[in-house]
C-alpha positions in Angstrom: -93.1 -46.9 -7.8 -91.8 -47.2 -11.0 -89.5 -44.4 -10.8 -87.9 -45.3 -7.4 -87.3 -48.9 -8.7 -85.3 -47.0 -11.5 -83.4 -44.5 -8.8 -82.6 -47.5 -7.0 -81.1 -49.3 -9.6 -78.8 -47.0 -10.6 -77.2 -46.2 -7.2 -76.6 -49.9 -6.7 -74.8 -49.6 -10.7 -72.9 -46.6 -9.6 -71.7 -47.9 -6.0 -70.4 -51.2 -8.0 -68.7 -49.5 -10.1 -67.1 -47.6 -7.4 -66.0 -50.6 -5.5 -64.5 -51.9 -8.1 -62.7 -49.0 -9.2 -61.1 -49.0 -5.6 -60.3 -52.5 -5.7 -58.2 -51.7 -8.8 -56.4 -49.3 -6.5 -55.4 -51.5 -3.6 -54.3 -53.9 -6.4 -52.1 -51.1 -7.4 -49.8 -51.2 -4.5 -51.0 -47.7 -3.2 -48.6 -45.4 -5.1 -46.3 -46.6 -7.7 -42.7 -47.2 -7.7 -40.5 -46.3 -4.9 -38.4 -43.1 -4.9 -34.5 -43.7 -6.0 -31.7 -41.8 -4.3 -31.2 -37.9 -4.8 -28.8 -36.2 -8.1 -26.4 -33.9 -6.2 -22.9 -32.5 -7.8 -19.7 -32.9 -6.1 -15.9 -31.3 -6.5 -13.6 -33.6 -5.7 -10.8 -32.2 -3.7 -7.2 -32.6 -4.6 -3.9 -30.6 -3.3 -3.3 -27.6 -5.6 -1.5 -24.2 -5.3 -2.4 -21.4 -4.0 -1.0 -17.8 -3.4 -2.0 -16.7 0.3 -2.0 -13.1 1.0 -3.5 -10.3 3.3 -5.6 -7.5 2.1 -5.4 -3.7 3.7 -6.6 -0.5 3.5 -4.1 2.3 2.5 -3.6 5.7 1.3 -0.8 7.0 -1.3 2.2 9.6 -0.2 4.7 11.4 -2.1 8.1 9.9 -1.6 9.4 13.2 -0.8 7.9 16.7 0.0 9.7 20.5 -0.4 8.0 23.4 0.2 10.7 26.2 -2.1 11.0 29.4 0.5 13.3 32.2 0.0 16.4 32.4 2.3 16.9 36.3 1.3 14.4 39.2 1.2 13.4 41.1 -1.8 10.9 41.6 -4.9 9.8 38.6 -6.9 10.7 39.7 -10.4 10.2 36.2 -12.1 8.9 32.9 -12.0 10.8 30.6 -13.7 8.3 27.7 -14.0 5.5 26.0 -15.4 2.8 25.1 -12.8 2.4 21.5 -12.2 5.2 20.6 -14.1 7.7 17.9 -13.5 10.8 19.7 -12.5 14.3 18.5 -11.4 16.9 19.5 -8.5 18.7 22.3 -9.0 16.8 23.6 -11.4 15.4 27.8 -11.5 12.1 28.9 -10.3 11.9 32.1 -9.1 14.4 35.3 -9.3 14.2 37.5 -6.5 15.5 41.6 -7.5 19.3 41.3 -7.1 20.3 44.6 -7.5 21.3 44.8 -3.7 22.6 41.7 -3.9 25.5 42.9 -6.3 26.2 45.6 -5.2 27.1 44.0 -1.7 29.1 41.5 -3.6 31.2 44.1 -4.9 31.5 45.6 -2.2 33.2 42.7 -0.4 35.3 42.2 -3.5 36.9 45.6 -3.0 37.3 44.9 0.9 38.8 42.1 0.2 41.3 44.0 -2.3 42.3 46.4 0.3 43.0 44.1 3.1 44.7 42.2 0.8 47.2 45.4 0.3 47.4 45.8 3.6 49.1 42.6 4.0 51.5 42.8 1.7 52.6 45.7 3.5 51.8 44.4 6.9 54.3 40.9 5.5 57.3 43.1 4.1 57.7 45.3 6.9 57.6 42.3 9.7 60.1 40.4 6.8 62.2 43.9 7.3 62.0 43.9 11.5 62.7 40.3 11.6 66.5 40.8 9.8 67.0 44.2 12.1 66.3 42.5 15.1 68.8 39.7 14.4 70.9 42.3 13.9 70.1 43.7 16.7 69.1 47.4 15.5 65.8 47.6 16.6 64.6 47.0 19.9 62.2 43.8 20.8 59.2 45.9 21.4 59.4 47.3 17.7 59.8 43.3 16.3 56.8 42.5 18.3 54.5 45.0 17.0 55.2 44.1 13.3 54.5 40.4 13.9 51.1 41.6 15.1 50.4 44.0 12.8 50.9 40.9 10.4 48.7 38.4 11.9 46.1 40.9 12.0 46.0 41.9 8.8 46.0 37.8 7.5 43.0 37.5 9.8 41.7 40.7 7.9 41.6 39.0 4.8 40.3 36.0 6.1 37.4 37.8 7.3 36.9 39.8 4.3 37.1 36.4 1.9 33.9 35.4 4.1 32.3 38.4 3.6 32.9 37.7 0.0 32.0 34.3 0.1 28.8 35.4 1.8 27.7 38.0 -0.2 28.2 35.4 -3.1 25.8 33.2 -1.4 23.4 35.9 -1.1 23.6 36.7 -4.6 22.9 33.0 -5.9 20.0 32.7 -3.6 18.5 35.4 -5.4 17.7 32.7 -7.8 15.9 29.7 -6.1 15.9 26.5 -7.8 14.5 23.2 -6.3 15.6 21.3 -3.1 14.9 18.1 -4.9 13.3 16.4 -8.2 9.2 16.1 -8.6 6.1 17.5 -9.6 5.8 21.0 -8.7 2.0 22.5 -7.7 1.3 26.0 -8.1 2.8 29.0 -7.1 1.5 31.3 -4.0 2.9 33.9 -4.8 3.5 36.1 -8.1 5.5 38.5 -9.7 6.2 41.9 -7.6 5.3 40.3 -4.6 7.7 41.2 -1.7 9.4 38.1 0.1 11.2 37.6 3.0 14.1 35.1 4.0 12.7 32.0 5.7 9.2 32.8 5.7 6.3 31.2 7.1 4.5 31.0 3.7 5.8 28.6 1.0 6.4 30.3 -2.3 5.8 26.5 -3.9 5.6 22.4 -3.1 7.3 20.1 -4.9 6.4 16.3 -4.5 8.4 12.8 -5.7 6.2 10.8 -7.2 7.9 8.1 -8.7 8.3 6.1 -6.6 5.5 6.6 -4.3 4.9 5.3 -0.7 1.5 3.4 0.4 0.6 3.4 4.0 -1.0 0.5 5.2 -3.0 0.0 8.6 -3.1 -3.1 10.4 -4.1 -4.5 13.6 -1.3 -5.8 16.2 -2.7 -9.3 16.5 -2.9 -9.4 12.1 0.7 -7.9 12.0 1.8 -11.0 14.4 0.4 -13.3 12.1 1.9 -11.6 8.7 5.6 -11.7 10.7 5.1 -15.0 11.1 3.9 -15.7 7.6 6.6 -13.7 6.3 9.4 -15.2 8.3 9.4 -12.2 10.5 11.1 -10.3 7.9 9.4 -7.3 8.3 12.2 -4.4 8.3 13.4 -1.1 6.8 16.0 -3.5 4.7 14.1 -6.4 4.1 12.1 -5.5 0.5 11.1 -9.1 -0.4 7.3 -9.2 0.0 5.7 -8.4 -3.1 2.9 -6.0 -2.5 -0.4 -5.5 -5.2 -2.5 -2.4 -5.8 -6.3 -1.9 -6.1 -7.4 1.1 -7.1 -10.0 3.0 -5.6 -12.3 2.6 -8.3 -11.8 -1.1 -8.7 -8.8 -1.4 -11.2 -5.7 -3.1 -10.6 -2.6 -1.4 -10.5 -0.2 -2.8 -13.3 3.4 -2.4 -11.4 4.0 -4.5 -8.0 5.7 -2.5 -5.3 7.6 -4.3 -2.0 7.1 -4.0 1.6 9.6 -1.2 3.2 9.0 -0.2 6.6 6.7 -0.8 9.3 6.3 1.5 12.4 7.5 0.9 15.7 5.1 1.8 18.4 1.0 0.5 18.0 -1.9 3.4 18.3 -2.9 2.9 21.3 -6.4 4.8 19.8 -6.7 2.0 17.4 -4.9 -0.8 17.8 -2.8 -0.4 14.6 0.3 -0.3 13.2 1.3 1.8 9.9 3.1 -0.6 7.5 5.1 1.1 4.3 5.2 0.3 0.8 7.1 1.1 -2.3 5.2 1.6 -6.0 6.7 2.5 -8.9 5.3 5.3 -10.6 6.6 6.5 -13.9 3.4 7.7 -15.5 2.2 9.4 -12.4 -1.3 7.5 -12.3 -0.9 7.3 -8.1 -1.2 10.5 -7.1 -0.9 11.5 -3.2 -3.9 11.1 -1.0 -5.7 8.3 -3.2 -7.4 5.4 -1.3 -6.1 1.8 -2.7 -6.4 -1.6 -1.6 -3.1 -3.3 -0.9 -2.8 -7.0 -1.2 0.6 -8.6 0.8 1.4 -12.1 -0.6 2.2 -13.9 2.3 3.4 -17.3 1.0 3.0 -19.8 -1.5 1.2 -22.9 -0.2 2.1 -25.6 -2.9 0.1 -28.2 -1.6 -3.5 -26.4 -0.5 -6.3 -28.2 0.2 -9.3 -25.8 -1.2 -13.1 -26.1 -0.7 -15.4 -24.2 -3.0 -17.3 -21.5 -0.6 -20.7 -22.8 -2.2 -20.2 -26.0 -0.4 -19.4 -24.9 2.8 -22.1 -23.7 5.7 -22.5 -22.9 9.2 -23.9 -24.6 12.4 -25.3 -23.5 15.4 -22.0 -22.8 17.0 -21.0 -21.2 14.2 -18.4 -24.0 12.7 -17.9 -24.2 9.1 -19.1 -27.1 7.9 -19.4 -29.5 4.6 -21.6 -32.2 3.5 -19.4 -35.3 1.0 -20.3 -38.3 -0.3 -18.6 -41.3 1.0 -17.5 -44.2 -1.4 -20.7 -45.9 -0.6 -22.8 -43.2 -1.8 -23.6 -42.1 1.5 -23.9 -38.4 3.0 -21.5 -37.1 5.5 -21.2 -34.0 7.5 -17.6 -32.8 8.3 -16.9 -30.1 10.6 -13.8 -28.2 8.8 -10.8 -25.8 9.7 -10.6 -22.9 7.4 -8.0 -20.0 7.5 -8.7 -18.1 4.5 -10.1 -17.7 1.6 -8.6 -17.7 -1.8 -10.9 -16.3 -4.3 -14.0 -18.8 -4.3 -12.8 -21.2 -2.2 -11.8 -21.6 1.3 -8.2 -22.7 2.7 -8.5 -26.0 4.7 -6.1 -27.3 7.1 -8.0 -29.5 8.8 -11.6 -31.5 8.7 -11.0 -32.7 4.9 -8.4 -35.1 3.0 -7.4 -35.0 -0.4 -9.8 -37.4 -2.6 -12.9 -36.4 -0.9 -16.2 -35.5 -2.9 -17.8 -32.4 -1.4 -21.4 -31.7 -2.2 -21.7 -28.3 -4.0 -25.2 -28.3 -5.7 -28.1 -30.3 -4.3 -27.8 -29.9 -0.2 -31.1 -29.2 0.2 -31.9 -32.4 -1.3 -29.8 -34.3 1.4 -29.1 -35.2 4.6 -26.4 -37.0 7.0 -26.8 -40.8 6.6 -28.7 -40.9 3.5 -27.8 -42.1 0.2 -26.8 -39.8 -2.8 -26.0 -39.8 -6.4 -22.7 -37.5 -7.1 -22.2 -36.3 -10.2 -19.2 -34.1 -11.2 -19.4 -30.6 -10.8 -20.2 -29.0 -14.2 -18.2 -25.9 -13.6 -14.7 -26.6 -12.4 -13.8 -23.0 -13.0 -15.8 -21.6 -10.5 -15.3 -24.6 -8.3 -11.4 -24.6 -8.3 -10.2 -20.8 -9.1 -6.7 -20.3 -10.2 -4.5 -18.6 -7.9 -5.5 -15.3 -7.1 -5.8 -12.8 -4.2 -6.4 -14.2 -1.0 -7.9 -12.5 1.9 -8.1 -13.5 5.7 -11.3 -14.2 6.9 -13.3 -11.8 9.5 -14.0 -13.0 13.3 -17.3 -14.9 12.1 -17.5 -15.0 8.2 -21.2 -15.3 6.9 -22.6 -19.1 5.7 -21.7 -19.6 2.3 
């Protein structure tokens, strides 16, 4: 009995304590101080410059292409150049045996000789006829066929000084020289090698690289826009719009080339058209065939309203979309127009105003309608890039 009075005591010890320790709760207020309003960081958006351009896919092309052929027959007996080297019009590569080739030339030299005597004789005797006959001595038939004789031998000569000429020609295109300036590949053929006039095979190609064309392809509806960007200046003589390189590993090309030409008939395979460009190349770093990036600058938009691409999302329908703070502190959802995007940032040209504060760090934190504390942005670098290659966006561009 003892013992149970003892058990029962200290229950009754340990529920009062309880109670009281829960009274000392309810007395708290159940939870401590209320929750204040969420940190998130803002960029505040203000007009600013940007460069606006389109970015295609191209592929280098010499300038200008020979193949060197022979245009007589005969034995290669030299070549006159080093493979691969840069070479300029006019200049030797290969000599062809020419040991036919003079002898026919002198050949028409001494032709030419002898019809040439027979003139002379052919111009004194019709000189001869011409005074008899005024005098009457010789009848009209024998005048006649001295003035003929005469015109036939001048057209005798005339014929042989085109054999001449001919045989001349011959001669120099024993020696073939290039059709026009460039880098010359390697040679198909080698010494002894028999060759034939206007073959099939090219004896060498020679290729203009500096400068050095870049075709681009782009879709009708793009090229519609980029006439209209452009002022609908795209043309054989038009040349103003600037056009930048990216090499194929990533590198930017140092020297800006200029829009040139742009086909006149769409793929109907595709749906593209080819558009031209012009590069500079004096240290031959483009070579034909490579795979580049080219970037058209459009226009200059001087007062651009940007939006970093960290701050803007998607909804359901697929609208871009941005979260602010309002000059009450409040959150507000804006459903924005974007065209492009300009390094880290998209192009707005509607849905936001110059002066607002969009959120950028912090939207999971927030919603529409509730209150926030902005803070400035701690990396205005990132938020507002500097001018730099702008690209248009694809049909339904990823959230941010």
């Amino acid at each position: 009995m003892l013992r149970l009075s003892r058990s029962i005591a200290v229950l009754s010890l340990c529920a009062s304590l309880g109670l009281g320790a829960c009274g000392q709760q309810n007395q708290g207020g159940g939870g401590g101080p209320a929750r204040g309003a969420p940190d998130v960081s803002v960029v505040t958006i203000q007009p600013q410059r940007a460069v606006l351009t389109a970015e295609l896919p191209g592929r280098t092309l010499p300038y200008a292409v020979s193949d060197v052929r022979p245009q007589v027959s005969g034995i290669l007996r030299q070549r006159l150049f080093v493979e691969g080297s840069q070479v300029e019009a006019g200049q030797p590569l290969y000599q062809i045996d020419d040991t036919l080739y003079q002898a026919a030339l002198e050949s028409a030299a001494a032709q030419l000789a002898n019809a040439r005597a027979a003139l002379t004789t052919a111009r004194l005797r019709a000189e001869r006829y011409r005074s008899l006959r005024a005098e009457k001595s010789i009848s009209q038939q024998d005048y006649d066929d001295a003035e003929a004789a005469l015109q036939q031998a001048e057209a005798n000569v005339a014929q042989r000084e085109a054999d001449l000429a001919t045989a001349k020609i011959n001669l120099d295109y024993t020696r073939i020289t290039a059709p026009i300036s460039g880098r010359i590949g390697r040679s198909y053929l080698t010494q002894g090698a028999l060759v034939t006039a206007n073959q099939a095979q090219a004896l060498a190609t020679i290729q203009t690289l500096d400068p050095i064309y870049v075709d681009m392809s782009q879709s009708s509806s793009e090229l519609l826009a980029l006439r209209r960007a452009l002022g609908d200046g795209i043309s054989p003589d038009a040349g103003s719009a600037p056009v930048r390189l990216t090499l194929d590993d990533g590198a930017p090309y140092p020297l800006e080339g200029s829009l040139r030409f742009q086909e006149v008939v769409v793929d109907q395979t595709t749906g593209t058209v080819t558009l031209r460009a012009e590069f500079p190349n004096p240290d031959g770093v483009l070579l034909p065939g490579m795979f580049v990036r080219a970037t058209i600058v459009e226009r200059v938009e001087p007062q651009a309203l940007l939006v970093p691409q960290r701050g803007v999302g998607r909804d359901n329908r697929g609208n871009a979309t941005a979260l602010i703070v309002d000059a009450d502190g409040t959150v507000q959802s804006r459903v924005l127009s974007v065209v492009q995007t300009v390094g880290a940032s998209w192009l707005v040209d509607a849905g936001i105003e110059a002066g607002d504060r969009v959120i950028v760090e912090g939207l999971q934190f927030v919603r529409p309608g509730q209150k926030a504390n902005a803070q400035p942005f701690r990396d205005p670098a990132e938020a507002r890039p500097a001018d730099g290659a702008a690209s248009r966006p694809p049909a339904s561009p990823a959230a941010s």
